[in-house]
N, C-alpha and C positions, 0 to 999 in steps of 0.2 A: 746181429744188426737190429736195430731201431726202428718200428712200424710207427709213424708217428698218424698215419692216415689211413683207412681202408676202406672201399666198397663193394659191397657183393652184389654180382650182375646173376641176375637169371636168366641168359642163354651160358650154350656153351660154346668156349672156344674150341677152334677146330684145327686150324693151320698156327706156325709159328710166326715169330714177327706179327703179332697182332695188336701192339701196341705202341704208339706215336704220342710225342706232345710237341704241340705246336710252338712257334716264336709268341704267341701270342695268350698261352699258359691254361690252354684248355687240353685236355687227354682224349684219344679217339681209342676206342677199343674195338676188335673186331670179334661177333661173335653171330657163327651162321648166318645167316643171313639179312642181319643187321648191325648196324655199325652205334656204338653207345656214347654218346659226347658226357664226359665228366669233365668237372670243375677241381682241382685239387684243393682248392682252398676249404669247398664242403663235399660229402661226401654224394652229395643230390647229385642225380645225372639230367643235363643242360639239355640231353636231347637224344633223338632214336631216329637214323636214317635205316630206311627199310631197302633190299632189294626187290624188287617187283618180280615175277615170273613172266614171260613173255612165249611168243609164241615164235617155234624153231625157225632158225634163220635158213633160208632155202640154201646148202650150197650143190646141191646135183642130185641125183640117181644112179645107184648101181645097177647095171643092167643084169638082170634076173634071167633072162632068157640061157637057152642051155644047161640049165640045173640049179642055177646061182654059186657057179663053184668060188666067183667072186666073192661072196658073202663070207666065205670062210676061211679068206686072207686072212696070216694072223697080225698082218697091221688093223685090223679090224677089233679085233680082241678087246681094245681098251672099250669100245663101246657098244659089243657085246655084254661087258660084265657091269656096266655101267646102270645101276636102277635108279638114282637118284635125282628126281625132277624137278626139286628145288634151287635154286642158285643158293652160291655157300658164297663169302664174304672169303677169298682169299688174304688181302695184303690190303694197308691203307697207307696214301699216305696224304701229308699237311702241305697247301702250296705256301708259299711266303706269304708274308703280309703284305697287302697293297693289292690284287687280283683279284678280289670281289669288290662290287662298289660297294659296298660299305663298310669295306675294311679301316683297318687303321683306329678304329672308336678304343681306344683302351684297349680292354679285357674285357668288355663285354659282346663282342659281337663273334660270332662262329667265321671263319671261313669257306671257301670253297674246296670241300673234299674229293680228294677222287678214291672213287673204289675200284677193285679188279676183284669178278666173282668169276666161279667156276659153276658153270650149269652143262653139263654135255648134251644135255634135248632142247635149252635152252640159246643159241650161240647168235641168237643174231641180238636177243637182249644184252650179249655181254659184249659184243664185240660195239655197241652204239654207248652204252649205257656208259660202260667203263673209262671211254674216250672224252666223249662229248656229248653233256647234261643235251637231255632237250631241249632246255630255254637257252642253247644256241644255236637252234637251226631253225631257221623261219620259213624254207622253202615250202613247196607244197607235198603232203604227207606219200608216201612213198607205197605205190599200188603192191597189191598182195599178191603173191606170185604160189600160182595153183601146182600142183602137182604133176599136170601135165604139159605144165610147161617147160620144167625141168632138164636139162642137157642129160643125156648119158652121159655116165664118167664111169672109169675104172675105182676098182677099191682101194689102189695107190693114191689117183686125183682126190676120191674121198678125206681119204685119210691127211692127205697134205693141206688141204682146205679149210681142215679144222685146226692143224693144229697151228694154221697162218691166226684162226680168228680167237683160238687159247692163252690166251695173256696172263702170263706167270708172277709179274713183279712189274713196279712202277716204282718211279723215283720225280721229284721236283728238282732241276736247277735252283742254283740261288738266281737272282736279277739281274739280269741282262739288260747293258744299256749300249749306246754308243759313243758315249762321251769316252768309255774305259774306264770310268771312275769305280772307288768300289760303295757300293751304296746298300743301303739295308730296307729303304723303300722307294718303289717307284715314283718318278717324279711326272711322269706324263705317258698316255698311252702309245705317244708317237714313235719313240727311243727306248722305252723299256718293257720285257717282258720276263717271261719264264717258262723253261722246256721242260715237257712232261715225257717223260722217256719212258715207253711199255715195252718189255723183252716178252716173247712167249715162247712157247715149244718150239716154233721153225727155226729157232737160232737168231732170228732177228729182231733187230732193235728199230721202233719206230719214235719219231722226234715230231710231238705236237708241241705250238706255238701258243702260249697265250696270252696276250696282251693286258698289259693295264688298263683299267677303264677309264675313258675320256676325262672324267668326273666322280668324282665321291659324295654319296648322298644317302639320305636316312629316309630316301622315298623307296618302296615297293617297285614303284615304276621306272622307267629308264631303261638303255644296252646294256644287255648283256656284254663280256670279255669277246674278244674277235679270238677264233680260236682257228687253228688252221695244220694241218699234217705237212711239215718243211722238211722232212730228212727219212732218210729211208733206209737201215744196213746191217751187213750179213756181218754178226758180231763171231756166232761161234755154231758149230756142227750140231751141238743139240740144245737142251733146251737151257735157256737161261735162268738164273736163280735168282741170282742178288745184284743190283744196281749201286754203285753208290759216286755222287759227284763233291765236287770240292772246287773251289775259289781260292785263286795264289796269283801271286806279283811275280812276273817275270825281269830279266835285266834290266829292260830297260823300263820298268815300272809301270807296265801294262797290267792291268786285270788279264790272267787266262782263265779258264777253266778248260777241269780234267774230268773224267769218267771212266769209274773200274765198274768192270762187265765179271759174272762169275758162270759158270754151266754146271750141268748137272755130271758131264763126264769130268767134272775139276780143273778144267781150262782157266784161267785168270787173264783177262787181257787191261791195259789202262790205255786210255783213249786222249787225246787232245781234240777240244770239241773248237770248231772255226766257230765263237760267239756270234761275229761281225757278220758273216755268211747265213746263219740259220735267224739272224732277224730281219736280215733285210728279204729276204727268199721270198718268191709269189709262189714259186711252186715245187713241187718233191724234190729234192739235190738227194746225191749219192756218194759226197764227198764231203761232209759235212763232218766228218770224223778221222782222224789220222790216228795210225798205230803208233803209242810211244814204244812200248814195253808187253810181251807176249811173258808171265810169269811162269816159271816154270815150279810147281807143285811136289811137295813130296812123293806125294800119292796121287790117284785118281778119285778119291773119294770127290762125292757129292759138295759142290760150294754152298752151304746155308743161309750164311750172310758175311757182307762183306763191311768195311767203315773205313770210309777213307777221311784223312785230315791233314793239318798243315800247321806243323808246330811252332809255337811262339819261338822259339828257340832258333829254331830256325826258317824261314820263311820262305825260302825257295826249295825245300825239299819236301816230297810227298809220302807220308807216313800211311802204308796198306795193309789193314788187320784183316786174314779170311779166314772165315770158323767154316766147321766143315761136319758134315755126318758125320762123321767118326765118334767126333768130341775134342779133337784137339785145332788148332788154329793157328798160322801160321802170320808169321810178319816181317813186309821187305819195307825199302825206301827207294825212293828215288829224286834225285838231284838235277833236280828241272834246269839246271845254269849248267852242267856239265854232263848231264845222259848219264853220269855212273848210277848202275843199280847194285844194290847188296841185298839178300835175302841173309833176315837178323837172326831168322832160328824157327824150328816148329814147337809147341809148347803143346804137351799132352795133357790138358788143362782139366776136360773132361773124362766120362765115362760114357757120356750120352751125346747126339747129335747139337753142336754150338748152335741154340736160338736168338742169340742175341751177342753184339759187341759195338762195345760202344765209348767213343776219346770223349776225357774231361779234363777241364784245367787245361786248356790249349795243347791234346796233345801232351802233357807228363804223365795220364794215366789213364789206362783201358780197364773195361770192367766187360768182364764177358759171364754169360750167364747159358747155363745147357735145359735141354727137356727135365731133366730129371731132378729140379733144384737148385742146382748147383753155380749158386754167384762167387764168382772171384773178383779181385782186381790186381793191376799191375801197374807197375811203375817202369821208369828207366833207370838201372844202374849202372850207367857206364854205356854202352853204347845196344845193350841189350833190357827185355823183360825180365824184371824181378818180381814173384809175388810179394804181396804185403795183405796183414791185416784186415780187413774188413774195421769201420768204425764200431764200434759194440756201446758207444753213449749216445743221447740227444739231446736238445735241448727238451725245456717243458715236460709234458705228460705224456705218455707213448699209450700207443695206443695197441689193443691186441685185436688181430684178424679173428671174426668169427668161427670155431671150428675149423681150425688151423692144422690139429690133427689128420685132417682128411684131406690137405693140399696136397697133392701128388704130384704136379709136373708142370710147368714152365712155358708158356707159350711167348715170350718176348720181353724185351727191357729199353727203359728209352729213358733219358740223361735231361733231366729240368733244363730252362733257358742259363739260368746262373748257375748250374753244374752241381749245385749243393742237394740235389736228392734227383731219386731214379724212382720209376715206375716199373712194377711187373707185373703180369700176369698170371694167376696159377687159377687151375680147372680143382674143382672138386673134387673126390674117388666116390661117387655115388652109394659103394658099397658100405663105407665107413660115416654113410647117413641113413637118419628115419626116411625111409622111404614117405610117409604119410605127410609130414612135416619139412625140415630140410632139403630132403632130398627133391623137393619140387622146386625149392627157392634158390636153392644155393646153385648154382652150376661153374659159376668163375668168380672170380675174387681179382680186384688191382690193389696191389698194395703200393705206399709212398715210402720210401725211405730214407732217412735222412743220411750223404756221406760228408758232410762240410767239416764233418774231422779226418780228413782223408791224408793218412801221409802222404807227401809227396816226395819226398827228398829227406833219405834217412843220413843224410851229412850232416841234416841242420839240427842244431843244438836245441830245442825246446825247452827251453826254460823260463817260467814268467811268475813273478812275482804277484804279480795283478791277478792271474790266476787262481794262484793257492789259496790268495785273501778273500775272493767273491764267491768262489764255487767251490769251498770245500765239500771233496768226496766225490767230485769227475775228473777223471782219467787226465793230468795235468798237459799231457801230449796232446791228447784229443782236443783241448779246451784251448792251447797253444795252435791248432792247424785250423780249429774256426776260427779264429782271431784273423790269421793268416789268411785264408781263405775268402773268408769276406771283406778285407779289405781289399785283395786281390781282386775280387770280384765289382767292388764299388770301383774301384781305381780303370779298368777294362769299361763300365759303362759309360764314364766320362766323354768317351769317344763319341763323335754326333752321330759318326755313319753306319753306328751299332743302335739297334731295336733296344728300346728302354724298357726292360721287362726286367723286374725284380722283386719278383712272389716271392721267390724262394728266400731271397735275403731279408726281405721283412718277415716271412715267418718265421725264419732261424732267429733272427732279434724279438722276434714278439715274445717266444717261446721262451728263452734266455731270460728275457727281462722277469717271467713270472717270480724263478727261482733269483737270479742274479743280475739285479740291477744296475749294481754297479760295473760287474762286468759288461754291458752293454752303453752303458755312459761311457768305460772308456776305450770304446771299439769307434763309437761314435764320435769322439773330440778326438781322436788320434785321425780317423779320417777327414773331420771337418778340417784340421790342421795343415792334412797333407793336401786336400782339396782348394784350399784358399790358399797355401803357402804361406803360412802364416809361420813366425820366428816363435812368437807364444808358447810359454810350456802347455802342455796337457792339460787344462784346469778349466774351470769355468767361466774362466776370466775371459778365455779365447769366445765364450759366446755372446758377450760384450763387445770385445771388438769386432766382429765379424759382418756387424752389420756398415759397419766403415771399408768392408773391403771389397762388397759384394760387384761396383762397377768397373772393375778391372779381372772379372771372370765372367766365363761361359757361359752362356744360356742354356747350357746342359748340365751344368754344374747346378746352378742356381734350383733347375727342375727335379732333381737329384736331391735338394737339401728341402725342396716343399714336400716331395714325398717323405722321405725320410721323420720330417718334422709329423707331417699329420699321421702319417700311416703306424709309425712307431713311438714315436716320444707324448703326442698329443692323442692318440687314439683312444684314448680311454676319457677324453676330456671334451672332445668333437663330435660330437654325432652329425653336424651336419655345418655346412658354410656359414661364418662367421668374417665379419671384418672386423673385432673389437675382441678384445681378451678378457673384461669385468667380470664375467658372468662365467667364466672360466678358473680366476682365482678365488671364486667363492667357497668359503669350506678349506681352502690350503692354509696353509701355514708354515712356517720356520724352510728349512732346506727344500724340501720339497716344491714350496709357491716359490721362490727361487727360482730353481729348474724351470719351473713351467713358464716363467713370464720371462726367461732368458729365450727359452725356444720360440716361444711366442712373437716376441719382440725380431727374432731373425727370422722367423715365416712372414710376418707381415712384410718386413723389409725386403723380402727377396721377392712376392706377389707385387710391391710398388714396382720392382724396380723391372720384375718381367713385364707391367704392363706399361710402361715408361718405353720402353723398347718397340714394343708393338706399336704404341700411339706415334711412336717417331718413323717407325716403317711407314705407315699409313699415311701419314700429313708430307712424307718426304716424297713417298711413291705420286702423289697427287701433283706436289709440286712439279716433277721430271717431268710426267709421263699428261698433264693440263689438264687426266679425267680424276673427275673426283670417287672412293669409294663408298663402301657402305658405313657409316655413322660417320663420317667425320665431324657435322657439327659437336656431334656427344663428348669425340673425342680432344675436340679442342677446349672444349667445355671445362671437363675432366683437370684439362694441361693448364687453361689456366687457373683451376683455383688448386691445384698442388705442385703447380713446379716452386720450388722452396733456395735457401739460398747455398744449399749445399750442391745443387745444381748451376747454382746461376751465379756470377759474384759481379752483378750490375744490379743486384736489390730493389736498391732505390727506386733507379729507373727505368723499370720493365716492371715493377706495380704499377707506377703511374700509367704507363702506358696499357695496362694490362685491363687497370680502375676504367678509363676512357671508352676503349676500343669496346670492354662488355659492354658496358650501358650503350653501344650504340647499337650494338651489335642485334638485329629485329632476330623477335621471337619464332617467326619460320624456319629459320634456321637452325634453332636447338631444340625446340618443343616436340613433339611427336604427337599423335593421335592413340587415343585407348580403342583398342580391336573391340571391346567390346559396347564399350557407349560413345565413341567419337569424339571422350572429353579430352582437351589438351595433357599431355605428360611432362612435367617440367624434369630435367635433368638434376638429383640430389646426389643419386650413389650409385656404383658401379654396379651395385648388386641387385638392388631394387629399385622400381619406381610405383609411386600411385598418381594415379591419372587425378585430374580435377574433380571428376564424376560426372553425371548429369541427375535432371531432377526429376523424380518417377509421379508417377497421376496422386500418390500423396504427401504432394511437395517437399519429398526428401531426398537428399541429394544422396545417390548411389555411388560408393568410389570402387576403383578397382587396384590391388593391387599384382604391380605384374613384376615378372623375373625379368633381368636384362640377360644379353647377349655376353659372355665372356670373350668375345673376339672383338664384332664391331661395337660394343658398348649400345643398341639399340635395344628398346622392348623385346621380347622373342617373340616370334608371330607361331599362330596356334596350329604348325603342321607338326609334324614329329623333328627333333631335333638332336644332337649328339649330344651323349652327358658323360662329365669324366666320375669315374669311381672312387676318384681319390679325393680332390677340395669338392666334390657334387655341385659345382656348376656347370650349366649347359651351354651349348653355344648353336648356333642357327649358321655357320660356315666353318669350316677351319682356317688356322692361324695358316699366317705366310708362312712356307720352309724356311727362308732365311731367318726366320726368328730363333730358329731352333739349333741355326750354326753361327751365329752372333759368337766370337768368341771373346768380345768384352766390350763396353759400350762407358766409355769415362769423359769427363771432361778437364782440360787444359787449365791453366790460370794465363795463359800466355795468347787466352783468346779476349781476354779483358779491355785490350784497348778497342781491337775489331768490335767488339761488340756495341761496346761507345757511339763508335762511328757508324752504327747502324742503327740504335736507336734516334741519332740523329736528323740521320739523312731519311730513314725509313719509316717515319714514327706511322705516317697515312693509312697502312693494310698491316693489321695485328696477324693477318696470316702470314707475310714476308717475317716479321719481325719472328713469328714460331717458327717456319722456315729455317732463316740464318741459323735459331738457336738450336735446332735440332741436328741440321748438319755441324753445326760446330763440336758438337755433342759425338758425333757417331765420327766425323774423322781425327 
């Protein structure tokens, strides 16, 4: 297999499952007692949450009196042998996106993580720490409780006390709303949330609340998430291992969500969780959780992890992989429309305890990985697991892990947002380093690897012609199932109520294009084809017409085709936001300049036509609702010196009226002030503007040039503001949601006489006359 990425951490990892990547394409690694935020795209680490040490949480006194025969319960024993007064970073995991304020920016901003450490002299640190950040409890700080304050308790009450505040594993819900919809971010604090589910030693599972925040902002300042303990329950006899949840459509096409629980004596239970109940709750419920299905286990070994999912194939059944100490790992289903369960088979996969397993490709394939190295993957053949291959090619330049020789073991694996590459973990063997040198820097290693050649389905014929011509001398199979793959994958983001996160498919094309360009031309016009629905052969011709078809598709599609454009096709040509291509086809020539002014020509076109969309949200939202927002003069501005006639087929007369209405139209209304000299801003371009200036003590007029707003079209004002990664411009608010499920925005010719009849009757307020046209436009 393919390292196309690697970085080497200097702690060490300790527990398994130590590694996560978020919906939002950042990697959390956990090592002792700190947690390391990588970036996959470089090998820098974004960031180092530390555990703090704290001071022991009071839960009682054994009473000593008598001999202390107490003391030498051997329920006592675990912390008798226990020296270690540090907190260790057990498990991580990543909440969804939308649950920090200032979620949602791209890929640039971290989330909110939660930790679960293990400190045993420690327990009141982790029992607060691990829950609930400090900066959500405002109350007044909570008095320190002396020793002789303390209750007698038996060495049993001891014992139980801890291991209530021992917290073994966490898990995140996806998004909880009450509409039932299925949504991939929050739309409001009031309806939508997400359950943090901590299992520990006592066998029980606790259900924290946390809310969306009111507001999304790129200030420091502001509420924190309402966070709140709603569910309370005794999942299994000992301690819990592995959590894992899932989101599915029941019959009558509700959102449910499920919850598989694992223990340490190998217990498997799968949960139906009351969504509706645990968001509306003020306070602890104890029913918040109904028994589907109690699984019954081959063995009793230990559960290490579990992965639960919901195959495209099938969508009302629930597909449960449980890996287990042993090394082998087991998989049933369950058929949420009808209660029938099947247990499909145990699979003795490993040799060593399963640290990782994990569904890709909706559900057609698991890749499980053990302590001891050991990655597999599988498929479905028939109604059961087949192994298959590992991909053994990659795109581009592969990269080799540092002293590779001395990776010894495994601590966790976690499956990109687009399924086309996995993260692992491996620890170093300390022995098989320079003590003086390495052996001080090296401790763990994350490697990336690439599986977007991943068979899926050994029915299907691979064969391609396009193949053998672009990339002689990779494995034509392999080069056949990333073809497949990525479009499968581009086709699956289309969907609006899916998080747009697509690293990994722009790296798989980035990489690709170095060696085979043309194989990545036509991975990309077979997509644009299917994306537009376009009848067109495969050729270049299709990127000529495309820009004629972009009003009768998606504002997801459309966002889809600006990334694609800039991040791949134009990346090497764009260093930073441009509205004009001149400067761009400098230096091209023959087929090449070509290409590039064909893609060009459809970025521009799809950026008009998304800000087309917006401006008619805004001028329309204004009209209904009689309050006006932020930039509308800009954006009428804007409207009328480009609405053109391919929009409009009244020409003639909506210039005229358009010529009038500006010249009357006072300059208070569109002009703006420069932040920094108070000189008037006149409106030129969407991107930039320069103030008038003013005139300094030696009569030279100072000008300012400033950035506009990409949402309301105004100056940006000088607080901090969100900026996209991809076209680098910023914006001072976010876009309306509905822009973002628009799923086509055309216009009629059968509105031509209406429209007549309104410049007529209407000619007076050139806003009615924007008005009519934009609704006409939008229905």
């Amino acid at each position: 297999m393919s390292c196309f990425q690697s970085a080497v951490v200097a702690l060490r990892t300790v527990y398994p499952k130590a590694v996560v990547w978020s919906e939002e394409n950042l990697v959390a690694v956990a090592c002792g007692a700190a947690v390391i935020i990588l970036n996959p795209h470089t090998p820098k680490v974004r960031g180092v949450i530390t555990v703090p040490s704290s001071k022991r949480f009071p839960t009682g006194k054994i009473d000593v009196d008598g001999g202390g025969a107490d003391l030498l319960n051997g329920c006592l024993l675990l912390y008798h042998l226990s020296r270690e007064t540090r907190p260790c970073v057990r498990l991580i995991s990543w909440s969804p996106v939308g649950l920090a304020k200032d979620a949602g920016l791209y890929q640039d901003k971290i989330l909110q993580i939660r930790v679960v450490s293990e400190d045993h002299e420690n327990l009141g640190e982790k029992n607060n720490w691990q829950i609930v950040s400090s900066s959500f409890y405002e109350g007044d700080p909570l008095e320190e409780v002396t020793e002789d304050c303390l209750p007698l308790i038996s060495a049993q009450q001891y014992a139980s006390r801890n291991e209530m505040l021992m917290s073994l594993i966490i898990a995140w819900s996806p998004i909880l709303e009450t509409s039932g919809n299925d949504v991939a971010f929050p739309s409001s604090s009031s309806n939508c949330c997400s359950i943090l589910t901590v299992g520990g030693k006592c066998g029980k599972i606790s259900l924290w609340r946390v809310r969306a925040p009111e507001c999304y902002s790129t200030d420091n300042a502001g509420h924190a998430s309402e966070v709140r303990l709603v569910g309370l329950e005794k999942a299994h006899d000992s301690w819990i291992t592995a959590i894992s949840w899932v989101r599915y459509e029941s019959n009558d096409s509700k959102t449910q969500f499920a919850l598989a629980t694992g223990s340490s004596d190998g217990s498997v239970k799968i949960w139906l969780v009351n969504g509706e109940k645990l968001l509306k709750a003020s306070e602890v419920i104890n029913d918040s959780l109904s028994l589907l299905r109690e699984v019954a286990t081959v063995d009793s070994s230990m559960i290490s992890v579990l992965s639960l999912t919901v195959p495209a194939r099938s969508p009302t059944k629930l597909f449960l992989a449980i890996g287990k100490s042993s090394g082998s790992f087991e998989l049933c289903t369950l058929d949420t429309s009808t209660g029938k369960f099947d247990n499909i088979g145990c699979y003795n996969a490993h040799d060593s305890t399963v640290s990782g397993l994990a569904w890709a490709f909706d559900g057609r394939c698991l890749y499980s990985y053990s302590q001891n190295n050991s990655l597999k993957s599988w498929i479905f053949v028939g109604d059961s697991l087949s192994e298959v291959p590992l991909p053994r090619s990659s795109p581009g330049l592969k990269s080799s892990t540092e002293f590779a020789h001395a990776l010894d073991s495994c601590f966790g694996l976690s499956v990109s947002p687009g399924n086309l590459a996995v993260a692992v973990v491996r620890r170093y063997d300390s022995d098989l380093l320079d003590p003086m040198y390495e052996g001080r820097s090296h401790k763990s290693a994350v490697e990336f690897l690439w599986v977007g050649g991943q068979q899926l389905d050994p029915s299907v014929i691979t064969s391609s012609e396009i193949a053998k011509e672009t990339f002689p001398g990779f494995p034509e199979k392999e080069l056949t199932w990333w073809e497949m793959n990525i479009l499968g994958r581009l086709n699956k983001c289309e969907n609006p109520n899916r998080l747009l996160n697509i690293f990994d498919i722009v790296a798989a094309l980035r990489a690709f294009k170095q060696s085979a360009p043309k194989y990545v031309e036509h991975i990309l016009l077979k997509w644009l084809a299917s994306c537009l629905g376009s009848k067109c052969e495969i050729s270049r011709k299709l990127l000529s017409e495309a820009p004629k078809l972009l009003t009768m598709h998606s504002s997801r599609q459309l966002h889809l085709i600006n990334i694609i454009s800039r991040e791949v096709v134009l990346k090497e040509f764009m260093t930073e936001n441009v509205s004009g291509k001149e400067h761009l086809l400098e230096g091209l020539s023959g087929d090449k300049k070509e290409e590039i002014n064909l893609w060009m020509d459809l970025l521009l076109s799809c950026e008009k036509e998304l800000l087309l969309r917006l401006v008619s949200i805004s001028i329309s939202s204004e009209e209904f609702s009689g309050v006006g927002g932020d930039g509308l003069p800009q954006m009428k501005q804007w409207l009328l010196q480009n609405v053109k006639d391919e929009y409009i087929f009244l020409a003639a007369e909506i210039r005229e009226v358009k010529k009038r209405k500006l010249e009357e139209t006072s300059e208070h209304e569109v002009h703006e002030r420069c932040h920094f000299c108070t000189g008037i801003v006149p409106f030129e371009s969407t991107e930039y503007a320069t103030c008038s200036g003013s005139i300094d003590k030696n009569g030279v007029n100072r000008t300012h040039k400033l950035q506009r707003c990409a949402v309301t079209l105004q100056v940006l004002p000088t607080k901090p503001s969100w900026y996209c990664m991809c076209c680098h411009r910023r914006a001072s608010k976010m876009a309306p949601t509905i822009l973002f499920a628009m799923p086509r925005f055309f216009l009629s010719s059968n509105c031509n006489a209406l429209l007549i009849e309104v410049v007529q009757v209407m000619e007076e307020t050139v806003e009615y006359i924007m008005y009519s046209m934009l609704t006409l436009m939008i229905s």
